[in-house]
C-alpha positions as CSV (number, residue, x, y, z in Angstrom):
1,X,14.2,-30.6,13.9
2,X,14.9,-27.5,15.7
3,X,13.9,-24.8,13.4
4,X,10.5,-26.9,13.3
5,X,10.2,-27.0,17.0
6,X,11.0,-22.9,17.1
7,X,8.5,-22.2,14.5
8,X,5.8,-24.3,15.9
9,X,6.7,-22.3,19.8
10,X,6.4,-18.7,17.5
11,X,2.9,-19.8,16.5
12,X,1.9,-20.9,19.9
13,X,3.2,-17.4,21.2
14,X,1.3,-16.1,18.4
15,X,-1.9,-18.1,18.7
16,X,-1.8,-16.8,22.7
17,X,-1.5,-13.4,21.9
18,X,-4.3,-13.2,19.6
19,X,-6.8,-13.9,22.4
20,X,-5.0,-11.8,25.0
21,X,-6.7,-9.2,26.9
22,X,-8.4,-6.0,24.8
23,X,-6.4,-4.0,26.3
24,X,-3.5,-4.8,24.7
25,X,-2.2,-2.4,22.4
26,X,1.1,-1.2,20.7
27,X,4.0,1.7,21.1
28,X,3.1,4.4,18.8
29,X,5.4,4.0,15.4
30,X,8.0,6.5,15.3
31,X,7.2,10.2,13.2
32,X,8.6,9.9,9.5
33,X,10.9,13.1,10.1
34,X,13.5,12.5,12.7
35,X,16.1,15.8,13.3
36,X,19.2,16.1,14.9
37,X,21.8,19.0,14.7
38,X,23.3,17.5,11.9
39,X,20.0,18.4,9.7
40,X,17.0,15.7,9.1
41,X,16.2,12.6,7.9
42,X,12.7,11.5,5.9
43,X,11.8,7.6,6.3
44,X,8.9,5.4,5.8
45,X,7.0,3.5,8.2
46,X,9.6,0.2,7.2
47,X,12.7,2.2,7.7
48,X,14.1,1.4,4.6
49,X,13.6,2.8,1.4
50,X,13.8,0.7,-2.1
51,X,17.2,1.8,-3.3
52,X,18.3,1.5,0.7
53,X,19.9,5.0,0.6
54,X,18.7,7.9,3.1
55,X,16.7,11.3,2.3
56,X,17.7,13.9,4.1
57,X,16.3,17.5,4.1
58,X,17.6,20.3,5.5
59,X,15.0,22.4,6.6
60,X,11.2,20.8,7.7
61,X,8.1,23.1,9.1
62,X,4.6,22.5,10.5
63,X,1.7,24.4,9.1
64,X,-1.2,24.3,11.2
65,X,-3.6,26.3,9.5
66,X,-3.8,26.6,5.3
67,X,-2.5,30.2,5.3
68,X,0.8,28.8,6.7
69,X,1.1,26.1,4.5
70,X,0.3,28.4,1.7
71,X,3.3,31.0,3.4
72,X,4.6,28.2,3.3
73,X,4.7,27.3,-0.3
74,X,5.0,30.8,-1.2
75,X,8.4,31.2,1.1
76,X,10.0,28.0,-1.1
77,X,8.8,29.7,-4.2
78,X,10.5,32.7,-3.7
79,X,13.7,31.0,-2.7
80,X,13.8,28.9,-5.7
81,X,13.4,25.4,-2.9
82,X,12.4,22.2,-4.0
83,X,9.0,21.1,-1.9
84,X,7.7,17.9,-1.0
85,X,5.1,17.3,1.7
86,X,4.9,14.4,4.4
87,X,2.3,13.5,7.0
88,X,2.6,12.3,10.1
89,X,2.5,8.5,8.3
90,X,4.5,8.0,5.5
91,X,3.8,4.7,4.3
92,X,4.5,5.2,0.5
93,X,7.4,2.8,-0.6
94,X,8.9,4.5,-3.0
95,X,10.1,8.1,-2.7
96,X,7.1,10.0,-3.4
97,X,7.7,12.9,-0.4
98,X,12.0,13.0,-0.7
99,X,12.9,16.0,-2.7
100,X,16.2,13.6,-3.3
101,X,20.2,13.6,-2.7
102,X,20.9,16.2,-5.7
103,X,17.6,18.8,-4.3
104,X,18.8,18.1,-0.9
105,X,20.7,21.9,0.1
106,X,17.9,23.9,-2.0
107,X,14.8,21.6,-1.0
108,X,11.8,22.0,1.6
109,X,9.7,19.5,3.4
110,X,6.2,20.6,4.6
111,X,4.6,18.0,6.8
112,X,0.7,17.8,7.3
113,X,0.9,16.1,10.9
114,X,-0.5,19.7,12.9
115,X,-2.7,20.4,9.5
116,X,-5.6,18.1,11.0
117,X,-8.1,20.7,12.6
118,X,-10.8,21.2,10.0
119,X,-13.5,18.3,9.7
120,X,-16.7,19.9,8.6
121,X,-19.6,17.6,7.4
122,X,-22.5,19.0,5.6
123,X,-25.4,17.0,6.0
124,X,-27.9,18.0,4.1
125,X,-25.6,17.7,0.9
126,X,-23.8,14.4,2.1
127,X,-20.9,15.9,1.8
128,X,-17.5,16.3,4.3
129,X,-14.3,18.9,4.4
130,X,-11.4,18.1,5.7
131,X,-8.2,19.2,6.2
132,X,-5.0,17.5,3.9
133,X,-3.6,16.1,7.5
134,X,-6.4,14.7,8.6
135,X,-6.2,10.8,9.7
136,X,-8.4,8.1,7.9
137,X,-9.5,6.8,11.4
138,X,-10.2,10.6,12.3
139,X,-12.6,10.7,9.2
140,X,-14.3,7.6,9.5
141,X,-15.2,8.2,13.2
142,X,-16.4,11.7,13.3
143,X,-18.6,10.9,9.6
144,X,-19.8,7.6,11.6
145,X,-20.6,9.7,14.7
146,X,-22.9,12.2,13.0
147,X,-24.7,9.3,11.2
148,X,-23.3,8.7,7.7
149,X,-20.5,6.7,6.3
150,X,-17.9,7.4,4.0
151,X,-18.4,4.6,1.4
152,X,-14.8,3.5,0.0
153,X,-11.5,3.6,2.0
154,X,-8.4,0.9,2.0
155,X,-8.3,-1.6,4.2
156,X,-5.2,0.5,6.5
157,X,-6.3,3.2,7.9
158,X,-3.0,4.6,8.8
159,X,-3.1,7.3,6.1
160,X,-3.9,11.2,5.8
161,X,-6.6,12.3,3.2
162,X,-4.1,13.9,1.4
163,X,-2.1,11.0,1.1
164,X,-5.0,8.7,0.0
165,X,-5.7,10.5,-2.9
166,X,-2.9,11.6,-4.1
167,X,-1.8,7.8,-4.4
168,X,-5.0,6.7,-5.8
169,X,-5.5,4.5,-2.7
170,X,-8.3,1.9,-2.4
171,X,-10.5,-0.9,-1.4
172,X,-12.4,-3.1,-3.3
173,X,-15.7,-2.2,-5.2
174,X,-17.0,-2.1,-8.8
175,X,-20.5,-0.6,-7.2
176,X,-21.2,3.2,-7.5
177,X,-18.3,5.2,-8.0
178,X,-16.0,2.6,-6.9
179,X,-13.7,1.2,-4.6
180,X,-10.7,4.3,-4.8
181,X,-10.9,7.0,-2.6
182,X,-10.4,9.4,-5.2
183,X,-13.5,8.8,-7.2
184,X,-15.5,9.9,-4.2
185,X,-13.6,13.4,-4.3
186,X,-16.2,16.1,-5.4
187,X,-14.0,19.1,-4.5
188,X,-10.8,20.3,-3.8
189,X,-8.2,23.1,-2.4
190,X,-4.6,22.8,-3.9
191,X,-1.7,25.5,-2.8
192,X,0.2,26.4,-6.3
193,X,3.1,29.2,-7.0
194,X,1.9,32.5,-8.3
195,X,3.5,35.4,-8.9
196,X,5.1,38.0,-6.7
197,X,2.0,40.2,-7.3
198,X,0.2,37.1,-6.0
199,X,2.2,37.0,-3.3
200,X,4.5,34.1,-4.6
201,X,1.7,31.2,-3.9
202,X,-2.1,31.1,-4.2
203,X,-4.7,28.8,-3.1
204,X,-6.8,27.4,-6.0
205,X,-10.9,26.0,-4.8
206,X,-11.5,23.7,-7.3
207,X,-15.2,22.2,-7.8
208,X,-16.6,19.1,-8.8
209,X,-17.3,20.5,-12.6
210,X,-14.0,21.7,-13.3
211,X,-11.8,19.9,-15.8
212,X,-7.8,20.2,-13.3
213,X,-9.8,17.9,-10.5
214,X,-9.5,15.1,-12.9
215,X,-5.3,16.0,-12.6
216,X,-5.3,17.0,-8.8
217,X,-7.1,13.9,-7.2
218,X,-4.5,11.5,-8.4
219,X,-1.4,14.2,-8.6
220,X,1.4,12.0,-6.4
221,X,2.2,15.7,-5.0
222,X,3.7,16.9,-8.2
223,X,1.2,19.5,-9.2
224,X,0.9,21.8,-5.5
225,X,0.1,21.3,-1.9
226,X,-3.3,19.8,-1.0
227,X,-5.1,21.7,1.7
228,X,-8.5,21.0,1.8
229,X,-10.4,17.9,0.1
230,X,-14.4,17.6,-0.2
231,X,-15.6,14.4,-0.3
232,X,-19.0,12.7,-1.1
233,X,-21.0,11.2,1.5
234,X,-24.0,8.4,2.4
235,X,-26.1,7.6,5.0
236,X,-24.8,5.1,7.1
237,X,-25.2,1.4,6.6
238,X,-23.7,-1.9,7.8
239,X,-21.9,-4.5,6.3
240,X,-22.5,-8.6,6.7
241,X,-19.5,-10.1,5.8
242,X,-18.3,-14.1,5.4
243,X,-15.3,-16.3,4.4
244,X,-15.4,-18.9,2.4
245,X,-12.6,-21.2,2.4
246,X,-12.3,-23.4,-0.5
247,X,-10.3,-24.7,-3.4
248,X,-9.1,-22.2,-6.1
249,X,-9.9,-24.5,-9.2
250,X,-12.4,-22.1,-11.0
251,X,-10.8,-18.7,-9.8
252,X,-10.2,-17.7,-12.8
253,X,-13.9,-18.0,-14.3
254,X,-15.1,-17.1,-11.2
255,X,-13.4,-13.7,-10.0
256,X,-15.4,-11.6,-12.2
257,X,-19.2,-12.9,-11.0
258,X,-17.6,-12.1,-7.6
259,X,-16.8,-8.6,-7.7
260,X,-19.9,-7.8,-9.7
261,X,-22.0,-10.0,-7.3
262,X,-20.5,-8.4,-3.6
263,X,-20.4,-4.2,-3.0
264,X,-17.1,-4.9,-1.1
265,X,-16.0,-8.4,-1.6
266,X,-12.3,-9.8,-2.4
267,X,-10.2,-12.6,-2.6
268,X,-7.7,-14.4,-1.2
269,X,-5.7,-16.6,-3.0
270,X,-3.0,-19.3,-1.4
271,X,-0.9,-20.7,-4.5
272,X,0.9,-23.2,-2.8
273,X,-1.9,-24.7,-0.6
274,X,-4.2,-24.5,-3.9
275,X,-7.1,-22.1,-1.7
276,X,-9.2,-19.2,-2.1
277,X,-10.6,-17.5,0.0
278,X,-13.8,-15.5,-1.5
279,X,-14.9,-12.7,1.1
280,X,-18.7,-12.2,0.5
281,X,-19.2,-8.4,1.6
282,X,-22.6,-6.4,1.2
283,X,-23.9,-3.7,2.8
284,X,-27.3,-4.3,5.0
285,X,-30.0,-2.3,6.5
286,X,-28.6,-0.1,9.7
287,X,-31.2,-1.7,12.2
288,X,-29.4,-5.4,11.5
289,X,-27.9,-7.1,14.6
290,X,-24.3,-6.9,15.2
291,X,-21.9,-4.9,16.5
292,X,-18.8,-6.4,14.7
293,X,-15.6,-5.2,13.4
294,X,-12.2,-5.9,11.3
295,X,-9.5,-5.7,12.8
296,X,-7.5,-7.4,10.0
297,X,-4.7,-9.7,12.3
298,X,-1.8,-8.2,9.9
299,X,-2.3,-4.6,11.3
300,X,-3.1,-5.8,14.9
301,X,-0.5,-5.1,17.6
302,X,1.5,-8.5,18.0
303,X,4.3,-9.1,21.0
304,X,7.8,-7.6,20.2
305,X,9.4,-11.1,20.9
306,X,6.7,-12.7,18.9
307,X,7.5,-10.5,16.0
308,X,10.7,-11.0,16.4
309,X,11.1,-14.3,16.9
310,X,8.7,-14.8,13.2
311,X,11.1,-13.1,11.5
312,X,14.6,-14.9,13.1
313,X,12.6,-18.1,12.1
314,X,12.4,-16.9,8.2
315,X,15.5,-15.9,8.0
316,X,16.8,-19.3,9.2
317,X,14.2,-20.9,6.5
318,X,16.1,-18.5,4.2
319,X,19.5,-19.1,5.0
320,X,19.4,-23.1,4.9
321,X,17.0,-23.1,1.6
322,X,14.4,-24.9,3.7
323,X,11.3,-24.9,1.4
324,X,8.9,-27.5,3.3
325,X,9.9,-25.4,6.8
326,X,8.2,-21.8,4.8
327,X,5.1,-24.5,3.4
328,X,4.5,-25.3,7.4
329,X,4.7,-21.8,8.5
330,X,2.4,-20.9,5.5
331,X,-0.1,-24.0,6.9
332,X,-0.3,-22.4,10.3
333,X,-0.8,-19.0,9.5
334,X,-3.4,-19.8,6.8
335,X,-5.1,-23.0,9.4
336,X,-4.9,-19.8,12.2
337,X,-6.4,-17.1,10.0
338,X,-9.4,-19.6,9.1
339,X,-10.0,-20.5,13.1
340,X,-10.0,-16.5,14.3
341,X,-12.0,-15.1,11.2
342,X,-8.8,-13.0,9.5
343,X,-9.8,-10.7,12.3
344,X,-13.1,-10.8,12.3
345,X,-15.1,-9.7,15.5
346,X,-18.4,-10.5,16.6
347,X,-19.0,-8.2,19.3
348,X,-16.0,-5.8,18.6
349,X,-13.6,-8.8,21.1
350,X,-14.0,-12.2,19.8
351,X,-14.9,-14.0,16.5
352,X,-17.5,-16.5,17.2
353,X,-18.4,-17.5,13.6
354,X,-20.5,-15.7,10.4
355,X,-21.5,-13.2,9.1
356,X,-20.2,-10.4,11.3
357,X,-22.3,-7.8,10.7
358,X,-21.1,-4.3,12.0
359,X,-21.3,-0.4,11.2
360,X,-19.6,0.4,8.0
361,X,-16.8,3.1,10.3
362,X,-15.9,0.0,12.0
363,X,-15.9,-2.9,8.9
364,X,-14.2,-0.8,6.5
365,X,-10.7,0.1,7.4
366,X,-8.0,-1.7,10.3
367,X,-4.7,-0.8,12.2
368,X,-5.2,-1.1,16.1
369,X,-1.3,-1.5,16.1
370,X,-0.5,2.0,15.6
371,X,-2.7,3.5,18.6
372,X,-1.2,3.5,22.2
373,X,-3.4,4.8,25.1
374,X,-1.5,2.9,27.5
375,X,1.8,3.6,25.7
376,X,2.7,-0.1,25.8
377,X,6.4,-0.6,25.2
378,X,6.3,-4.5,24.3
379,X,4.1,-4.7,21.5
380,X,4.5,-2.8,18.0
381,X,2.9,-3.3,14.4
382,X,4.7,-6.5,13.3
383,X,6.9,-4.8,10.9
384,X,8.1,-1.2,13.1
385,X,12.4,-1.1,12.0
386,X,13.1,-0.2,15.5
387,X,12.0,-3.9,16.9
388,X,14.0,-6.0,13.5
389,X,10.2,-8.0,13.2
390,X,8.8,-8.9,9.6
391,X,10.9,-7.1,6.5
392,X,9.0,-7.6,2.9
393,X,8.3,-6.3,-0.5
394,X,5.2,-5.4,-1.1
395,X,3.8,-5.5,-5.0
396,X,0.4,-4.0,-5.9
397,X,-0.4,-4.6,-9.9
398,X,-3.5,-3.3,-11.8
399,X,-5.1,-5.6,-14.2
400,X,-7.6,-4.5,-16.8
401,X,-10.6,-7.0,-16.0
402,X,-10.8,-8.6,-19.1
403,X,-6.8,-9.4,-18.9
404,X,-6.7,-10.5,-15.2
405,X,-8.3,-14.6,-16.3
406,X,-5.2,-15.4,-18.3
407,X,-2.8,-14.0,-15.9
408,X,-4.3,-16.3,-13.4
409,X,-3.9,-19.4,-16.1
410,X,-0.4,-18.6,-16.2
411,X,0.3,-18.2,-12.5
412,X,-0.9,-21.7,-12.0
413,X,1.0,-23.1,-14.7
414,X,4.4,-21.3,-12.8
415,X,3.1,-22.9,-9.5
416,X,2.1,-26.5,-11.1
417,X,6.0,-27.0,-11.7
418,X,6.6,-27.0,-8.3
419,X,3.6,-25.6,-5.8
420,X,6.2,-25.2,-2.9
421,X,8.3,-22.5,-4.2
422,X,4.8,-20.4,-3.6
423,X,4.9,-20.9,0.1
424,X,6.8,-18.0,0.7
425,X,4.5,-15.4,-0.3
426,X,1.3,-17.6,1.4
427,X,3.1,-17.3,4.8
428,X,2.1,-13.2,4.3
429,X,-1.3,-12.8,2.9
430,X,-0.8,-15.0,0.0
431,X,-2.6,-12.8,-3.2
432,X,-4.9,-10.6,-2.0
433,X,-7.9,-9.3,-5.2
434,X,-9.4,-6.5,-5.1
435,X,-11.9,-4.6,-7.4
436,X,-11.6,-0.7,-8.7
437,X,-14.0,0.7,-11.0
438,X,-13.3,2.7,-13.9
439,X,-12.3,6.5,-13.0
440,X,-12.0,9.9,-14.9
441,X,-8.7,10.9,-12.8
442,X,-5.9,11.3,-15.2
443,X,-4.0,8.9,-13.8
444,X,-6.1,6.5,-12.1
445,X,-7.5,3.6,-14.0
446,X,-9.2,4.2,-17.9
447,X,-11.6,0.7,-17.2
448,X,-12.7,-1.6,-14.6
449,X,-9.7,-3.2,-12.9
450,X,-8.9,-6.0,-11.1
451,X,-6.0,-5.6,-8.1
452,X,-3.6,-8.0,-6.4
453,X,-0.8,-7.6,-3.8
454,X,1.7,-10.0,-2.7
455,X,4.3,-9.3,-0.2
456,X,7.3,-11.3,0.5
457,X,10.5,-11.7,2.2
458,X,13.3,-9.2,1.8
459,X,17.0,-9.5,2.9
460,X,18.4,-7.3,5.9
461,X,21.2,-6.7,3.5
462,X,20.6,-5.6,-0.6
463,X,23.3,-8.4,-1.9
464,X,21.6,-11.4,-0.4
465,X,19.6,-13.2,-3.2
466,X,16.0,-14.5,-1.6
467,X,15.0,-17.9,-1.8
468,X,12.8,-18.7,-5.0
469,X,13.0,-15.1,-6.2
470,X,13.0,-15.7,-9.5
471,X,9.3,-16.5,-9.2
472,X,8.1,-13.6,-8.2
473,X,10.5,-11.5,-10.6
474,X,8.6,-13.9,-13.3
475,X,5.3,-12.8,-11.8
476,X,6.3,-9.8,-11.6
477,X,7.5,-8.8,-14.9
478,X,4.8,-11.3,-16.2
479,X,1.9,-8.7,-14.7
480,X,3.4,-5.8,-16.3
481,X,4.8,-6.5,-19.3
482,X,2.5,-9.5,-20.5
483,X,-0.8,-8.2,-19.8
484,X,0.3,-4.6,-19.0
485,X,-0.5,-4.1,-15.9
486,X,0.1,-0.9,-13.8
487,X,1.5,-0.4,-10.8
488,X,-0.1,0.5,-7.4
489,X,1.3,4.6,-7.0
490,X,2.7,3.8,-3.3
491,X,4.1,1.1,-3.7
492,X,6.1,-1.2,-5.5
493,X,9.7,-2.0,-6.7
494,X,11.2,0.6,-9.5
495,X,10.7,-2.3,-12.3
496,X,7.3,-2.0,-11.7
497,X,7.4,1.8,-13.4
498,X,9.0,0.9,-16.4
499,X,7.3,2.6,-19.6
500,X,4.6,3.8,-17.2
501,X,3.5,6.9,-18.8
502,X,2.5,4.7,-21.8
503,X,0.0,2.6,-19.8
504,X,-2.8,5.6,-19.0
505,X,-4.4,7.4,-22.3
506,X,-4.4,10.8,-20.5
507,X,-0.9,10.9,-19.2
508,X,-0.4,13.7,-21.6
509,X,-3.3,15.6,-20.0
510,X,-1.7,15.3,-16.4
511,X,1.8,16.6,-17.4
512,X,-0.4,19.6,-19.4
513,X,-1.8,20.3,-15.9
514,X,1.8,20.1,-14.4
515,X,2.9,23.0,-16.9
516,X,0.2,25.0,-16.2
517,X,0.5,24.5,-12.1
518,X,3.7,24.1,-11.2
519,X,5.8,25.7,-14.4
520,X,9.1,25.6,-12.7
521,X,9.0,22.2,-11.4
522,X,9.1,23.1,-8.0
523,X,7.1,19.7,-6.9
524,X,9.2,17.2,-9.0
525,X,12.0,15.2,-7.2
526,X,14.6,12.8,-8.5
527,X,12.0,9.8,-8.1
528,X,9.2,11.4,-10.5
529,X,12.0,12.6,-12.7
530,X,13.0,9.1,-12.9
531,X,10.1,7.0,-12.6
532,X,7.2,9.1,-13.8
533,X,9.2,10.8,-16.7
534,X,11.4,8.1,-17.7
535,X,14.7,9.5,-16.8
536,X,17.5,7.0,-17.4
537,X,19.3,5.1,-14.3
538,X,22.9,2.7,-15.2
539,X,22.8,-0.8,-14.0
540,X,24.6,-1.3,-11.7
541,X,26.1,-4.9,-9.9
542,X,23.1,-6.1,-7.9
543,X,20.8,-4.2,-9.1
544,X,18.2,-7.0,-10.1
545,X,18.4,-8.3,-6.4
546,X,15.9,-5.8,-4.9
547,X,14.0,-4.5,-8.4
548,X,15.7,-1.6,-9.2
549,X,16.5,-2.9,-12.8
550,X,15.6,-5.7,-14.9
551,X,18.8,-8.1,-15.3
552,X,19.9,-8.6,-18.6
553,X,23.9,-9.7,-17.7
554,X,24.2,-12.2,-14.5
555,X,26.3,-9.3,-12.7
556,X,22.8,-8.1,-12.3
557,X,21.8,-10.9,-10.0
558,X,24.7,-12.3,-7.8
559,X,26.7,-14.9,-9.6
560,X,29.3,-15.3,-6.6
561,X,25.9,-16.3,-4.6
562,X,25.1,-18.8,-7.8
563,X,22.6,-16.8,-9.0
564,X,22.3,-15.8,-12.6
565,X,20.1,-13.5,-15.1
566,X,18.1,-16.7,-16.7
567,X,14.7,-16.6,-18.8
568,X,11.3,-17.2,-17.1
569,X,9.8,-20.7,-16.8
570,X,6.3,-19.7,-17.7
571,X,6.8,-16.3,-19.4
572,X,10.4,-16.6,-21.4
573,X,10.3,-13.1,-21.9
574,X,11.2,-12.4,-18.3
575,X,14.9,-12.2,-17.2
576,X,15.2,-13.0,-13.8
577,X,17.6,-13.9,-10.8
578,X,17.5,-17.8,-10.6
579,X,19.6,-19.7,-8.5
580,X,21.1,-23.1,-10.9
581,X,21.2,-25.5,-8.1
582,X,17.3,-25.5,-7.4
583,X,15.5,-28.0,-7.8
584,X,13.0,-26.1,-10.2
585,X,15.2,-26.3,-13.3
């Protein structure tokens, strides 16, 4: 009775906050690259990376102009260093900017975060040039401002330029050139090694016709140093956008009208409380009425003690195995986000019902928490490591459309056994689809796509098995291995990369590129090494726990805990971490 009374105070907390004053906003987040005399330290906006071990780097600079960051580059070439580069964001889950613990006396971080100066839009050709450090929200306002929009963009807008591409980051559109970032790219300028006649490093200006942009737009930062990125433009529009809440008995026959039917729609699907949520998103004509916004409520600034308090009250759910206390949390949060829009804003302060119809700058991409004007000290983004708020995985895999209707079919036979043991991803954002066209990038996606992430609890501490986790290992391993899915770029547990390189046609193509940029492998850490090429990692005891293997003996899982390396329910292929005293077996 008194974990229900606590969580039902949290959401009254939560539910006050939400219509506090506008002027609420959060403490900044923290800068990814934190020194001390002892050397520094490289972390991501959660804190923690996925194997839970630290990146240091001894030696960091700033660049604020692109001949310093190509001195820069041509300084580690000459001294035989290892480089990675950083923004001032860093919210890749895996490793993508740590040179690694072997690199780590002869490596080099660059960071972008003074590299921001350069925005230069060009008008009569629709186009804009803008500097690698450059921030989303930076982009988006100044493009907005001089009367165009910049048509795809993900939904956080706490990302550099550089960053977005690079990852192949997204929204959601099978319209035009699509819903990635990348596909919108129609020229860029990458920093590369030369010789010493060259001066050790060179800046390469590459155009919308030549062949390597198909490599550099998606390049995770293993083939040079982006400095400059030209991106395609239109004139600006507004968006109408409305929620439908309602059952999810035909999602599977009717996700694919959807994206084909909405520029920018999605959907949210709530396994456990058998929901969808279709978001029916098209542009409209600029002289519509409304002034709204997004300001999606999982990137909004929230109370400290709130944030807090949420994440104690999991942790006791966790701890006592209390399934029907995570299917009420996941009723209030799903009852809340229907009463308040998802974030949705009328006038740019209050949601007062649909469609919201608002400027594309201001519909397209959310994250109020990370801006601090006031410098507030007692409100954060929910999940900042300094105030011990929300802690989750986050999984992002990449369907081919035509595969994406029997994944479905066989997520809803896993949840028909026992619907519950889905509350606890519901209680985040349940699973969010998107839609990403087709793209030429080496290694973005060969056809039409289909999208979904799920996040969900994880443990303070690596050797604490999570409550039902052996059904999202099944889903999981299910997505990638049954229908061959791939995985989001940033993000996602290492399981998710297995046998990569065989999932994109023209993965030879990219590594070609690599040899001919960057022969000495001066852009290549222990995570591409391991992840992108296929390097070989031991199993070790645990290591099924937090995805950094597959189990195939139980001292993979934790069998002192009682959990043990069993076969999937749905898909008997998967071996997963399953708990034999629940209920599900």
């Amino acid at each position: 009775m008194y974990q229900i009374q606590y969580l039902l105070w949290c959401f009254i907390c939560l539910l006050y906050l939400v219509h506090r004053s506008p002027t609420t906003v959060a403490m900044p987040p923290q800068p990814p690259v934190r020194c001390n005399d002892g050397g520094c330290a490289l972390y991501n906006s959660y804190g923690v990376w996925n194997d839970r071990k630290e990146c240091h780097i001894p030696n960091v600079t700033y660049p604020s102009t692109e001949e310093e960051l190509r001195l820069a580059v041509a300084y580690a070439n000459r001294k035989k260093l290892k480089i990675k580069v950083v923004s001032r964001f860093s919210h890749t889950i895996p490793k993508l900017a740590c040179p690694g613990s072997h690199n780590f006396s002869n490596s080099m971080l660059i960071s972008t975060s003074n590299y921001n100066s350069l925005i230069d839009i060009d008008r009569a050709n629709l186009a804009v040039t803008v500097d690698a450090g450059v921030s989303l929200r930076e982009l988006i306002d100044r493009v907005e401002a001089a009367g165009l929009s910049l048509t795809a963009a993900p939904y956080w807008e706490g990302v550099s330029i550089g960053g977005v591409i690079s990852t192949a980051a997204h929204g959601s559109s099978w319209w035009g050139k699509g819903g990635g970032v990348h596909d919108h790219v129609i020229g860029m300028s990458v920093i590369v090694p030369a010789t010493e006649s060259q001066g050790f490093a060179k800046i390469m200006r590459i155009g919308a016709q030549d062949s390597v942009l198909k490599a550099v737009k998606v390049s995770l930062g293993l083939l040079g140093v982006i400095s400059k990125v030209k991106l395609s433009l239109e004139p600006a529009f507004k968006r109408s956008i409305t929620y439908n809440f309602t059952k999810d008995d035909q999602i599977e026959d009717i996700f694919m009208d959807h994206g084909k039917q909405y520029e920018f729609g999605d959907i949210t699907w709530y396994p456990s409380k058998h929901t969808a949520v279709y978001r029916y998103d098209s542009r409209v004509p600029l002289n519509t009425s409304g002034d709204g916004k997004f300001d999606f409520l999982g990137f909004q600034s929230n109370s400290i003690l709130v944030s807090q308090s949420t994440r104690t009250a999991e942790k006791l759910l966790e701890n006592a195995r209390n399934v029907k206390g995570k299917c009420l949390m996941a009723s209030t949060f799903i009852g809340f986000k229907k009463l308040v829009g998802n974030g949705l804003k009328n006038n740019g302060l209050t949601f007062t019902g649909y469609p919201v119809i608002g400027h594309q700058g201001k519909i397209q991409a959310s994250g109020s928490c990370l801006y601090s004007p006031e410098a507030r000290i007692d409100t954060s983004c929910a999940w900042d490591p300094r105030i011990k708020g929300l802690f989750f995985y986050e999984s992002t895999t990449i369907f081919p459309a035509s595969k994406f209707r029997d994944f479905i079919r066989d997520v809803k036979k896993l949840r028909d056994i026992k619907p519950e043991n889905f509350c606890g991803v519901d209680i985040y954002n349940g699973l969010l689809i998107r839609f990403i066209k087709a793209s030429d990038a080496y290694l973005g996606q060969s056809e039409d796509s289909v999208v979904v992430d799920f996040n969900y609890y994880r443990a303070d501490d690596s050797s604490t098995p999570r409550m039902n986790q052996d059904v999202w290992e099944e889903i999981e391993q299910m997505a990638f291995f049954k229908y061959g899915a791939k995985p989001h770029w940033a993000k996602n547990r290492n399981l998710a990369f297995l046998n990569v390189q065989s999932k994109y046609p023209n993965f030879s193509k990219f590594v070609a590129a690599k040899k001919q940029l960057d022969p000495q492998n001066m852009f290549s850490s222990e995570w591409s090494d391991e992840i992108l090429f296929g390097k070989d990692r031991p199993k070790g005891d645990g290591c099924a726990l937090e995805g950094q293997c597959i189990c195939s003996e139980d001292r993979h899982c934790s069998p002192s805990k009682g959990y043990f390396c069993r076969a999937g329910l749905v898909y008997t292929e998967a071996r997963v971490c399953r708990d034999i005293s629940s209920s599900i077996i």
